[in-house]
Residue frames as a rotation matrix with the C-alpha (Angstrom) as fourth column:
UNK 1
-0.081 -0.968 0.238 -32.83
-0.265 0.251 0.931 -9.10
-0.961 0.013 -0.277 10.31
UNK 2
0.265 0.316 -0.911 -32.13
-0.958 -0.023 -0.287 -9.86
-0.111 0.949 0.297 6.50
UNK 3
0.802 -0.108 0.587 -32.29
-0.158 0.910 0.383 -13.00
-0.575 -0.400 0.713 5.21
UNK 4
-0.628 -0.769 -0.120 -29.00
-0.363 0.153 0.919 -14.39
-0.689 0.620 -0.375 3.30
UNK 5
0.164 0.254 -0.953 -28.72
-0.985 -0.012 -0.172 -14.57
-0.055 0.967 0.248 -0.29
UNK 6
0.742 0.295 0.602 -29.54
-0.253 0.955 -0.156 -17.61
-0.621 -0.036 0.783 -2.08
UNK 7
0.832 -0.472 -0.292 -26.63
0.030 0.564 -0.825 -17.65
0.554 0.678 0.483 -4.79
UNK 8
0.536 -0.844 -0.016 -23.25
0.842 0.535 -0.067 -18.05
0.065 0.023 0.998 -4.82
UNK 9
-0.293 -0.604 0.741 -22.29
0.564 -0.735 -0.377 -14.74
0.772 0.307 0.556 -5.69
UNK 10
0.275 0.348 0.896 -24.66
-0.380 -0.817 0.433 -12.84
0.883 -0.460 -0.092 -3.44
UNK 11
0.981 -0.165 -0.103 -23.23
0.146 0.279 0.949 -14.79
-0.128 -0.946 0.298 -0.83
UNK 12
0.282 -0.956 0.085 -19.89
0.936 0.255 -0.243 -13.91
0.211 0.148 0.966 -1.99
UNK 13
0.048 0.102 0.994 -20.65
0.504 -0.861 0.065 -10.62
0.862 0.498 -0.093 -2.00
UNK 14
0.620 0.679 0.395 -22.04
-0.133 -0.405 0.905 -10.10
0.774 -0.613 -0.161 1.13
UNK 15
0.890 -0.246 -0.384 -19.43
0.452 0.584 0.674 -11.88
0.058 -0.774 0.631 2.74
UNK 16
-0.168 -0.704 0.690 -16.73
0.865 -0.440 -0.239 -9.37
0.472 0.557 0.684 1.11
UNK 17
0.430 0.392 0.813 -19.04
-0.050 -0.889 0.455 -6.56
0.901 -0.236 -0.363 2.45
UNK 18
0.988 -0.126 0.089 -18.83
-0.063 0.196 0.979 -8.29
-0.140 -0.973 0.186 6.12
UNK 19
0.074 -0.993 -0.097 -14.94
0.983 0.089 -0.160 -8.86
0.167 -0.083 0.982 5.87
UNK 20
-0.068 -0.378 0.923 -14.54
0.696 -0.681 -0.227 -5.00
0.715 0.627 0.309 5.09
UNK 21
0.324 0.777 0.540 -16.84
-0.302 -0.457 0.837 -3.94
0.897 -0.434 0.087 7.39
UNK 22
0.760 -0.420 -0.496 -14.85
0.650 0.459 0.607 -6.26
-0.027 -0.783 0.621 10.13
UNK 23
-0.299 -0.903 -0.308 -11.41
0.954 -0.281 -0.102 -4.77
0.005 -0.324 0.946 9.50
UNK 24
-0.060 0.343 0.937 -13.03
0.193 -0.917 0.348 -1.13
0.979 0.202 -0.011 9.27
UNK 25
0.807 0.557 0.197 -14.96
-0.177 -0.091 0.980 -1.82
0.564 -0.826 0.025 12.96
UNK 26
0.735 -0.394 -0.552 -11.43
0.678 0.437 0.591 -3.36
0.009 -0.809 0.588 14.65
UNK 27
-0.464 -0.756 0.461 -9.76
0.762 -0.606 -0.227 -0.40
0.451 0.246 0.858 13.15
UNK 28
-0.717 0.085 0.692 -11.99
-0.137 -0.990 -0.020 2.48
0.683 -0.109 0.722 13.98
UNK 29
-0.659 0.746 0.099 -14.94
0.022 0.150 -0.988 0.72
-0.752 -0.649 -0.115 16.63
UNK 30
-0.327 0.818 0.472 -18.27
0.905 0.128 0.406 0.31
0.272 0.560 -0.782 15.29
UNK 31
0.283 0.401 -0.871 -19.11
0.632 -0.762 -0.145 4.02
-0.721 -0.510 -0.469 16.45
UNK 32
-0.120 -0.527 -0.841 -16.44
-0.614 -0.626 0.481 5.55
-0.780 0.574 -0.248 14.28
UNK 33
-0.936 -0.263 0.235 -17.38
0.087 0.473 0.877 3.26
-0.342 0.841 -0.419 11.27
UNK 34
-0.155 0.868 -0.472 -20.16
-0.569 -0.468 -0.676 4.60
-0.808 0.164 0.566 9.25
UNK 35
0.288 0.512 0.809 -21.95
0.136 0.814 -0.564 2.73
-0.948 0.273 0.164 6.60
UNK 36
0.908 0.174 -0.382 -20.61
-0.211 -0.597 -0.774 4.89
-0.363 0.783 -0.505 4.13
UNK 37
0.166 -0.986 0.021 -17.38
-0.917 -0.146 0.371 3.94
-0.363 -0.081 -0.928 4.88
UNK 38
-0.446 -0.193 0.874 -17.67
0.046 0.970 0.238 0.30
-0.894 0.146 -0.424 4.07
UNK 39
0.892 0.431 0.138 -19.63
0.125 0.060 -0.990 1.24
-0.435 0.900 0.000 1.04
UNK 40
0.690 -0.705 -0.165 -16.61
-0.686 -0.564 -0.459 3.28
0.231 0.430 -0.873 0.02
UNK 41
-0.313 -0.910 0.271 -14.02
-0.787 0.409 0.462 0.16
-0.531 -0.069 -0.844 1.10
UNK 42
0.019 0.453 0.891 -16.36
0.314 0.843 -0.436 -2.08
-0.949 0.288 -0.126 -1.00
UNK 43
-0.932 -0.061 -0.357 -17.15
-0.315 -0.350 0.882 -0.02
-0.179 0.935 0.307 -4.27
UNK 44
-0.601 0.771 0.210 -20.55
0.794 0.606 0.047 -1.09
-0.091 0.195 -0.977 -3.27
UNK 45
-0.551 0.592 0.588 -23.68
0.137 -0.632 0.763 0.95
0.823 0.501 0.267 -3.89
UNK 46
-0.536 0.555 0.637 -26.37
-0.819 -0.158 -0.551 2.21
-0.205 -0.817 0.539 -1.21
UNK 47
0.371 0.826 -0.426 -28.96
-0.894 0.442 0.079 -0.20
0.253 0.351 0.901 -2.82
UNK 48
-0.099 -0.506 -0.857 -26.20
0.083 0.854 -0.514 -3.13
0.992 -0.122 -0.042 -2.97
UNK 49
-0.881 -0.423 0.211 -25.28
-0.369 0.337 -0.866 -2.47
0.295 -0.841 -0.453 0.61
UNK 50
-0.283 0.880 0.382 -29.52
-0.891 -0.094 -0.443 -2.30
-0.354 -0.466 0.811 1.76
UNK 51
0.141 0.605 -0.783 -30.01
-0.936 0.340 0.094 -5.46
0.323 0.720 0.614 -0.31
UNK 52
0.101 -0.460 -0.882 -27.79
-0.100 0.878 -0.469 -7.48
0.990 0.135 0.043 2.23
UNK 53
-0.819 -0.221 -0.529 -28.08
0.527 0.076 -0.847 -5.47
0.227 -0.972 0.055 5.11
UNK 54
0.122 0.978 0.172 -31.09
0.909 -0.179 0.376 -3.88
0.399 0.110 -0.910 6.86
UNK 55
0.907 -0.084 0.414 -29.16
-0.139 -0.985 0.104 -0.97
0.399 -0.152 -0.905 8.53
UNK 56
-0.070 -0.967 -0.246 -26.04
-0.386 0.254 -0.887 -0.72
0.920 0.033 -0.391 10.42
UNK 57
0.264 0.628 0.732 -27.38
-0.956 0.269 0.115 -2.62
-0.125 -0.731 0.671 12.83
UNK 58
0.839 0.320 0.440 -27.75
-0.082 0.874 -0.480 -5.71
-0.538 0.366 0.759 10.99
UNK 59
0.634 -0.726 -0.265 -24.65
-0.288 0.096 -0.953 -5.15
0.717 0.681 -0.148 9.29
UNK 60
-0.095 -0.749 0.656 -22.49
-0.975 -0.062 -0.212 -4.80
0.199 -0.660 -0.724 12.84
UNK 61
0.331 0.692 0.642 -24.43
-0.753 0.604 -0.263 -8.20
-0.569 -0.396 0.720 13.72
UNK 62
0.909 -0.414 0.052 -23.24
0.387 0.787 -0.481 -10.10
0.158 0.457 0.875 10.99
UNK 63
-0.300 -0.909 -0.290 -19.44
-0.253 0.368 -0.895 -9.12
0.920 -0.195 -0.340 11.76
UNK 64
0.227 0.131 0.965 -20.04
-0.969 0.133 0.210 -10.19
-0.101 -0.982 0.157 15.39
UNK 65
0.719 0.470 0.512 -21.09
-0.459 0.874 -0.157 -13.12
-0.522 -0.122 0.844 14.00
UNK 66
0.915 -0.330 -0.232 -18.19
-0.204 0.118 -0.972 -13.47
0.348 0.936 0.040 11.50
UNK 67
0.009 -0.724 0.690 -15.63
-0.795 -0.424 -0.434 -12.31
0.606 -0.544 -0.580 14.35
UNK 68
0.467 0.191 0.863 -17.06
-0.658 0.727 0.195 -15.14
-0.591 -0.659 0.466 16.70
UNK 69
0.981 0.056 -0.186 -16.42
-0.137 0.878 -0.459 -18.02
0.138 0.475 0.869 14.18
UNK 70
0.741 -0.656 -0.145 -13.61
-0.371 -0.220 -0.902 -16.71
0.560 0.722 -0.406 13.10
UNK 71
-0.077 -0.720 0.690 -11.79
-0.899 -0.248 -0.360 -17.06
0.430 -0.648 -0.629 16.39
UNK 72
0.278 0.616 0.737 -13.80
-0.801 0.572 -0.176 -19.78
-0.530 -0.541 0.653 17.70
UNK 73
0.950 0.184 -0.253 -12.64
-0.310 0.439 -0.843 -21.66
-0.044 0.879 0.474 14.40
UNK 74
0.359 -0.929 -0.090 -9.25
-0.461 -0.092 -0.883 -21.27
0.812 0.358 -0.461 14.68
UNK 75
-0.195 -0.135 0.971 -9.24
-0.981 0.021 -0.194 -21.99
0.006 -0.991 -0.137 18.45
UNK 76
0.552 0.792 0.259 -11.37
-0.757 0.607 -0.243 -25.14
-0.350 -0.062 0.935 17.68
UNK 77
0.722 -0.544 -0.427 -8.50
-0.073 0.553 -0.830 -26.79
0.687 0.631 0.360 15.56
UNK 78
-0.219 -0.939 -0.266 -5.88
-0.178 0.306 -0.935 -26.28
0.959 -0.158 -0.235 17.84
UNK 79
-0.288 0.336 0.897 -7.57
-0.893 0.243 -0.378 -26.93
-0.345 -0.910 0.230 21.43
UNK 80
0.815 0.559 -0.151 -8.94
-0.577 0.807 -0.125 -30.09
0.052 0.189 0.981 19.65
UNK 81
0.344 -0.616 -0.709 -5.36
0.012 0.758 -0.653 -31.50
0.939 0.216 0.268 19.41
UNK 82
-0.191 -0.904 0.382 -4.38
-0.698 -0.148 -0.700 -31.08
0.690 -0.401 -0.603 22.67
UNK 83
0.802 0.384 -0.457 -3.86
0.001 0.765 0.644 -34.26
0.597 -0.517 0.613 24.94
UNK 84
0.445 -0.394 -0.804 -0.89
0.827 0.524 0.201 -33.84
0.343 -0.755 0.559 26.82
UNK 85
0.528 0.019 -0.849 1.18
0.274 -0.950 0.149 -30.38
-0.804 -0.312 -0.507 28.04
UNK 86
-0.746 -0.666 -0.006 3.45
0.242 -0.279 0.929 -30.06
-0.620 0.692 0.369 24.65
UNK 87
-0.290 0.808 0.513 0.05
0.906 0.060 0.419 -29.99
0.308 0.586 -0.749 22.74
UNK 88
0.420 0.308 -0.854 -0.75
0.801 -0.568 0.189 -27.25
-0.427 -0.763 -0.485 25.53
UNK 89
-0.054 -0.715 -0.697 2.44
0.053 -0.699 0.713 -25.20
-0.997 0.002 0.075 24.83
UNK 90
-0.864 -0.257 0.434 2.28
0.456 -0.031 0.890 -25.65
-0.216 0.966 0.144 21.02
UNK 91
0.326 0.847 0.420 -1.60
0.838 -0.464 0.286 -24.05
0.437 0.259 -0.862 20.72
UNK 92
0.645 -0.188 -0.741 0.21
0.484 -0.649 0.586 -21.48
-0.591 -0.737 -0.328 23.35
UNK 93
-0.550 -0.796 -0.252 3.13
0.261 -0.451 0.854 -20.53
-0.793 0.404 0.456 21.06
UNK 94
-0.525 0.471 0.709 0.72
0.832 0.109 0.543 -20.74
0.179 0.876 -0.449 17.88
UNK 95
0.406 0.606 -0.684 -1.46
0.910 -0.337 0.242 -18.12
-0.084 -0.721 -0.688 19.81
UNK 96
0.334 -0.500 -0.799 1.14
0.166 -0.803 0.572 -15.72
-0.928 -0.324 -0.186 20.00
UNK 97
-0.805 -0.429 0.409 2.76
0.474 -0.052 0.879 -16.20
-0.356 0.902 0.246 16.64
UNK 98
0.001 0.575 0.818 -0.41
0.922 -0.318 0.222 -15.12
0.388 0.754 -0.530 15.48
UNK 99
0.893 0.442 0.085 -0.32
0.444 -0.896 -0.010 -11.83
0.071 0.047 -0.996 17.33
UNK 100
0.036 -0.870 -0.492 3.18
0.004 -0.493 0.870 -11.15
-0.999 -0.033 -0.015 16.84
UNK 101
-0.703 -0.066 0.708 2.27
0.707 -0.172 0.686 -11.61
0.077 0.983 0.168 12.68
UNK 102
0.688 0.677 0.261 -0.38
0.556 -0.723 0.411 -8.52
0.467 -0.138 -0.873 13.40
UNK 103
-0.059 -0.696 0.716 2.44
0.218 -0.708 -0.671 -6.69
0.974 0.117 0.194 15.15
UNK 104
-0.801 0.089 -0.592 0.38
0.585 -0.095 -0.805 -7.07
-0.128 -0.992 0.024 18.25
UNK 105
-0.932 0.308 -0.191 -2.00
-0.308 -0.951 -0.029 -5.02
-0.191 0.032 0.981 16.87
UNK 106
-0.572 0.814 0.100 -5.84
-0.626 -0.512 0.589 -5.39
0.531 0.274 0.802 17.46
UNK 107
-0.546 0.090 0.833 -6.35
-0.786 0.289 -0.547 -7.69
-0.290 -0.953 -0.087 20.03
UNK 108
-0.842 0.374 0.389 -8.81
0.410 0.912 0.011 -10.17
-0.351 0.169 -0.921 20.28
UNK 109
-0.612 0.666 0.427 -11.97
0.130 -0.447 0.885 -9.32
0.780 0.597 0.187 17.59
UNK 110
-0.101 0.934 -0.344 -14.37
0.543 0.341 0.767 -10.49
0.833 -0.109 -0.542 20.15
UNK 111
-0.125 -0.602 -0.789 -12.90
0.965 0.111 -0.237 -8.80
0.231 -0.791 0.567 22.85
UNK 112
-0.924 -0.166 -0.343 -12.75
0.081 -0.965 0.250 -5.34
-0.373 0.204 0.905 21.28
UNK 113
-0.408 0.913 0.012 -16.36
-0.071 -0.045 0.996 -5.88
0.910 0.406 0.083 20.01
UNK 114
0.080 0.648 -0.757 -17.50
0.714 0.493 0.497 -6.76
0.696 -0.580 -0.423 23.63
UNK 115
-0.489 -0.837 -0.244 -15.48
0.867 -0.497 -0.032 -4.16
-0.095 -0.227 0.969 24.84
UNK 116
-0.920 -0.043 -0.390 -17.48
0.015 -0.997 0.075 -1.53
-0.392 0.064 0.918 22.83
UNK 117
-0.246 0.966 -0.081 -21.29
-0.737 -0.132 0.663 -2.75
0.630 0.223 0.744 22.63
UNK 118
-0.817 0.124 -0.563 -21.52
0.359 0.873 -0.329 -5.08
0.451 -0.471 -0.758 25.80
UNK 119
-0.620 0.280 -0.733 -22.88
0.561 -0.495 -0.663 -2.28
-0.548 -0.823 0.150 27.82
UNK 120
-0.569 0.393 -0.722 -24.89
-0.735 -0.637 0.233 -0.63
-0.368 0.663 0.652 24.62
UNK 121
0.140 0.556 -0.819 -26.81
-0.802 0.549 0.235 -3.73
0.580 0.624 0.523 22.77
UNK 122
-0.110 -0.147 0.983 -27.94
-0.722 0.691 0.023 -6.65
-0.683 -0.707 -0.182 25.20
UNK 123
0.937 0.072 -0.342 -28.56
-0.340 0.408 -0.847 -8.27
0.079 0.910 0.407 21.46
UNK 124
0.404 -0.793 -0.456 -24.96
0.161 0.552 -0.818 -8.85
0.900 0.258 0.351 20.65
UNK 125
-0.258 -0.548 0.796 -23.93
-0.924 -0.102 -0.369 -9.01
0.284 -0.830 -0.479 24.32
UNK 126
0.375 0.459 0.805 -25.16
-0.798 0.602 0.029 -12.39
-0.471 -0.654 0.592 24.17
UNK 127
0.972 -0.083 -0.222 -24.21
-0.155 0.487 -0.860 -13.00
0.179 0.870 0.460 21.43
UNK 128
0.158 -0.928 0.336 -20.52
-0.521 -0.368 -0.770 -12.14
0.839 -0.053 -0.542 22.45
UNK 129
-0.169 -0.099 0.981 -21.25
-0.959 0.248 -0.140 -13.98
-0.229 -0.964 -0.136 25.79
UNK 130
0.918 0.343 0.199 -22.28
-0.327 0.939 -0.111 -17.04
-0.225 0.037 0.974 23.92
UNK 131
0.644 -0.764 -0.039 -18.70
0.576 0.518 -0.633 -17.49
0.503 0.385 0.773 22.19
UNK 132
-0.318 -0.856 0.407 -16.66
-0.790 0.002 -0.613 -16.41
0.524 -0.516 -0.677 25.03
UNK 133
0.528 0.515 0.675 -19.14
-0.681 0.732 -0.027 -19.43
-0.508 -0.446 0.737 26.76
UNK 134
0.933 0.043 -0.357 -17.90
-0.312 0.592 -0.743 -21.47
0.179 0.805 0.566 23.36
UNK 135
0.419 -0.906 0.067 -14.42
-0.509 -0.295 -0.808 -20.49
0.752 0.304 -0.585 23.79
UNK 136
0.149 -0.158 0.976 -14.53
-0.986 0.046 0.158 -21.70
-0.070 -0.986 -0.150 27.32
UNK 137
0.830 0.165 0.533 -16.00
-0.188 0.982 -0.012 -25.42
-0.526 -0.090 0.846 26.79
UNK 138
0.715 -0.614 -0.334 -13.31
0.023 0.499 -0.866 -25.62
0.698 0.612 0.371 23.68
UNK 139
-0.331 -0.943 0.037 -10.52
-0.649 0.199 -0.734 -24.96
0.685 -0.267 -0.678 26.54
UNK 140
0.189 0.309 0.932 -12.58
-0.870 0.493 0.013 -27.03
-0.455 -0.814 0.362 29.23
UNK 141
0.941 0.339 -0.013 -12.43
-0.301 0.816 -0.495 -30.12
-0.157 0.469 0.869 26.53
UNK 142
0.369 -0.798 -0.476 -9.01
-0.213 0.426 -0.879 -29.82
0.905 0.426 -0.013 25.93
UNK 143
-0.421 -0.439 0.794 -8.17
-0.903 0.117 -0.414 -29.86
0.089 -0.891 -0.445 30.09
UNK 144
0.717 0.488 0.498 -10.77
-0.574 0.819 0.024 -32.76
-0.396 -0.303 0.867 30.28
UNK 145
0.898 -0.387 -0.209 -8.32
0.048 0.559 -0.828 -34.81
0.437 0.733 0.521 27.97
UNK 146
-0.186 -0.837 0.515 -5.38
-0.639 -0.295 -0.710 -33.51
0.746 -0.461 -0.480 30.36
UNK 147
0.266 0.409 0.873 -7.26
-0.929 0.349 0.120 -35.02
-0.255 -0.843 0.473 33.18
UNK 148
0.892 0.260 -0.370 -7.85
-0.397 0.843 -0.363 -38.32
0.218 0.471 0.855 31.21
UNK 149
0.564 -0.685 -0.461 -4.55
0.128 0.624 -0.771 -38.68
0.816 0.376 0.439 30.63
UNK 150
0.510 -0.550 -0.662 -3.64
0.834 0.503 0.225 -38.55
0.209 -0.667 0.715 34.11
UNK 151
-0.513 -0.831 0.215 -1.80
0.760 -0.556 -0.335 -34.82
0.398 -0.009 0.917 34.13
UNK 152
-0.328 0.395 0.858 -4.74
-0.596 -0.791 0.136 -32.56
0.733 -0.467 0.495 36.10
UNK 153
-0.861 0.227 0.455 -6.14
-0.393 0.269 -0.879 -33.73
-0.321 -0.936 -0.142 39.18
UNK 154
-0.956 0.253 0.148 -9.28
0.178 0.099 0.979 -35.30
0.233 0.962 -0.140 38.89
UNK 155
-0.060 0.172 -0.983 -10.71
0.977 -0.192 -0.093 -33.57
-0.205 -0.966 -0.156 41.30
UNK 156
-0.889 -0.259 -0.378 -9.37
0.171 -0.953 0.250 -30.27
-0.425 0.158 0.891 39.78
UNK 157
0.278 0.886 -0.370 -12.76
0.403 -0.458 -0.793 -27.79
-0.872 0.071 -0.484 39.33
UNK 158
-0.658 -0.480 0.580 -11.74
0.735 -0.241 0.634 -27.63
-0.164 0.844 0.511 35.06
UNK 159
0.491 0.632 0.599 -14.79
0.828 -0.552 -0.096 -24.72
0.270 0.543 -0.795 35.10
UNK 160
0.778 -0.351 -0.522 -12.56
0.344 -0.457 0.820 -22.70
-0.526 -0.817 -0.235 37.08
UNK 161
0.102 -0.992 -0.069 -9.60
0.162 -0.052 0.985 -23.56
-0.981 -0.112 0.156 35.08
UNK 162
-0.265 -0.186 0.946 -11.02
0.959 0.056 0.279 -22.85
-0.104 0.981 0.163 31.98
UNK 163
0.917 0.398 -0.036 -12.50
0.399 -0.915 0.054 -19.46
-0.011 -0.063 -0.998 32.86
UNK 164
0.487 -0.848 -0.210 -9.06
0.000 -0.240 0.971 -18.57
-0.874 -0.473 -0.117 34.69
UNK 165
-0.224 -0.808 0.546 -7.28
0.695 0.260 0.670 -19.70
-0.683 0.530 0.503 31.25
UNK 166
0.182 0.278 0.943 -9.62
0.838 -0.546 -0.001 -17.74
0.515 0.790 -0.332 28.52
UNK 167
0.928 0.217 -0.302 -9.55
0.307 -0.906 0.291 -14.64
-0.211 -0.363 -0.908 31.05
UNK 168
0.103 -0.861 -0.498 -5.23
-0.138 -0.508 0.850 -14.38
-0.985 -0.018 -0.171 30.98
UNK 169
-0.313 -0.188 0.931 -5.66
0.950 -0.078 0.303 -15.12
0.015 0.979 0.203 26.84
UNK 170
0.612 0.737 0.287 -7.87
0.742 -0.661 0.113 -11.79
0.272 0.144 -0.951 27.33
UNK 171
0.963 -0.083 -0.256 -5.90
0.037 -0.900 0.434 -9.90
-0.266 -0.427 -0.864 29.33
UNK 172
-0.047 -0.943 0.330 -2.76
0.695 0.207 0.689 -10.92
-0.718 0.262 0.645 27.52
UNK 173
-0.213 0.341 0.916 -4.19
0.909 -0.274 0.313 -9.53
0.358 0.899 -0.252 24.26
UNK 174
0.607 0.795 0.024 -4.86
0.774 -0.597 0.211 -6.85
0.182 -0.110 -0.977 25.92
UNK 175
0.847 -0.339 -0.408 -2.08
0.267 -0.392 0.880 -5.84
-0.459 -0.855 -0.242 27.14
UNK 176
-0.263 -0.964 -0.041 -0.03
0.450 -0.160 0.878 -6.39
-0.853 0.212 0.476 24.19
UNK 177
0.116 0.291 0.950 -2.10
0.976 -0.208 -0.055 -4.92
0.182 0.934 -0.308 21.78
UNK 178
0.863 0.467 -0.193 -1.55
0.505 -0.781 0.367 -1.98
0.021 -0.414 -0.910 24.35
UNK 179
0.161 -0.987 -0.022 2.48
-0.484 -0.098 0.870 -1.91
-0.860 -0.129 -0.493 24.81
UNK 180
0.795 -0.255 -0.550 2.75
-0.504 0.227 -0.834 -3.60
0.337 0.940 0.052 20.73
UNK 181
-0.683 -0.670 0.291 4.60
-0.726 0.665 -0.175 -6.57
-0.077 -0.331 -0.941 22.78
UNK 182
0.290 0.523 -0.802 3.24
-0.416 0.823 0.386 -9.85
0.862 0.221 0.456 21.50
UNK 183
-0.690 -0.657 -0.304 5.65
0.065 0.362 -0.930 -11.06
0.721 -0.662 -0.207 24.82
UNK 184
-0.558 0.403 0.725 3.10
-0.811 -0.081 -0.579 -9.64
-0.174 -0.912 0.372 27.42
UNK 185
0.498 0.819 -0.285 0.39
-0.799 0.561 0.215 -12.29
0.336 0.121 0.934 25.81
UNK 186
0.297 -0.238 -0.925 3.08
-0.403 0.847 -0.348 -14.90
0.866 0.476 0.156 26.22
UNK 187
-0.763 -0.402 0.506 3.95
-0.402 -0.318 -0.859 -13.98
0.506 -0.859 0.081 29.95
UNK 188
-0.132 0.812 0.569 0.02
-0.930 0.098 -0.354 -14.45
-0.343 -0.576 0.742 30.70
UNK 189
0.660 0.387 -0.643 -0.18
-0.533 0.845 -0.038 -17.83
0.529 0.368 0.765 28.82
UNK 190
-0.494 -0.599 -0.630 3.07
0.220 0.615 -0.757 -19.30
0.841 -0.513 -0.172 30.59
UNK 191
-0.703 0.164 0.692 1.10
-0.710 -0.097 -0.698 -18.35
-0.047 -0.982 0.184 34.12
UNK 192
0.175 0.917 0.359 -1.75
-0.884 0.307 -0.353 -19.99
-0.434 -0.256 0.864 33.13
UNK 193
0.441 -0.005 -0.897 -0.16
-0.444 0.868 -0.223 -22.67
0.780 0.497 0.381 31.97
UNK 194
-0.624 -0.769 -0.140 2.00
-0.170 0.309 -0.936 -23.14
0.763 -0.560 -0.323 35.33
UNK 195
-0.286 0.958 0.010 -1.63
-0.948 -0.284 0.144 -22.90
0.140 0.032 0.990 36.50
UNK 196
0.721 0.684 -0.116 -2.88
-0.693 0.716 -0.085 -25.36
0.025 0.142 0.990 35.46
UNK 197
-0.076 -0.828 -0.556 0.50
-0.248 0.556 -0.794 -27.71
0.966 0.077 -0.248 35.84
UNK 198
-0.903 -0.419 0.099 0.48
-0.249 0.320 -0.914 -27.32
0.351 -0.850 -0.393 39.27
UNK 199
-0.034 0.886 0.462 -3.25
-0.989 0.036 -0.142 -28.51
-0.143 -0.462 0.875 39.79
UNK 200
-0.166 -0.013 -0.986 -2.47
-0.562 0.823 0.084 -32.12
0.810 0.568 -0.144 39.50
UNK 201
0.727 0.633 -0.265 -3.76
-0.199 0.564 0.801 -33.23
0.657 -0.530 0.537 43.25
């Protein structure tokens, strides 16, 4: 694996490379995306590209990694506010808004990346299995705080109900990145929210 640059720039750089190299891979798969091609959406040399990456290996690897945050990051802010069911419904509507400003189009990064190298690279299948793991606890943390306040059972089995929740965000996204209807994603988030309403003991 290469290590990251020490400056400023070469870390600017590199991170420009990986951006490019992300929307390239959610556009065409990491199969159909050849190293040339990101050279050519960069204006970068061969040398430049080898000087940050060690092949396209190591290049897919860091968007994985880039794709993970990314989501994981965003998720992390709004699952962190949520303490009662309007908090719930407002990360739920936010959710969608963001794939209805994409048109509906490309699903979830991690998704489509797990999608098309779970079963090919047990490397970033863990990797991809660690932050759908992440993704879980961040909704398990925000049900625990439901509980708290008295609105889940407390009793209620919240690994269950976070698996159950991240799976219909999945297959929402799926579905509407399939039928370009941001609506199916919102269809699967109101079950799992009615879900998780009616588990209150």
């Amino acid at each position: 694996m290469s290590v990251g640059p020490a400056t400023r720039q070469g870390r600017a750089t590199r991170e420009r490379i990986v951006r490019a190299a992300a929307d390239l891979i959610a556009e065409r798969g990491p199969a159909g995306t050849s190293l040339d091609d990101v050279r050519a959406a960069t204006a970068s040399s061969k040398s430049q590209l080898y000087h940050y990456f060690d092949d396209k290996h190591d290049l897919i690897r860091a968007v994985v990694e880039y794709q993970c945050a990314t989501v994981l990051g965003l998720h992390a802010r709004a699952l962190a506010a949520v303490s009662d069911w309007e908090d719930l419904e407002r990360w739920a509507r936010v959710t969608v808004a963001i794939v209805e400003e994409h048109d509906a189009r490309g699903g979830c990064p991690i998704g489509t990346l797990a999608a098309a190298l779970a079963d090919t690279d047990e490397g970033l299948r863990n990797g991809l299995d660690d932050a759908f793991t992440a993704w879980g606890d961040l909704i398990r943390g925000a049900l625990a705080r439901l509980r708290d306040n008295g609105l889940i059972a407390p009793s209620a089995d919240l690994d269950r109900l976070s698996t159950a929740t991240l799976a219909a965000i999945q297959g929402g996204l799926l579905l509407a990145k399939t039928s370009r209807d941001a609506g199916r994603l919102r269809i699967a988030l109101d079950g799992a929210i009615a879900m998780l309403r009616a588990d209150r003991g």
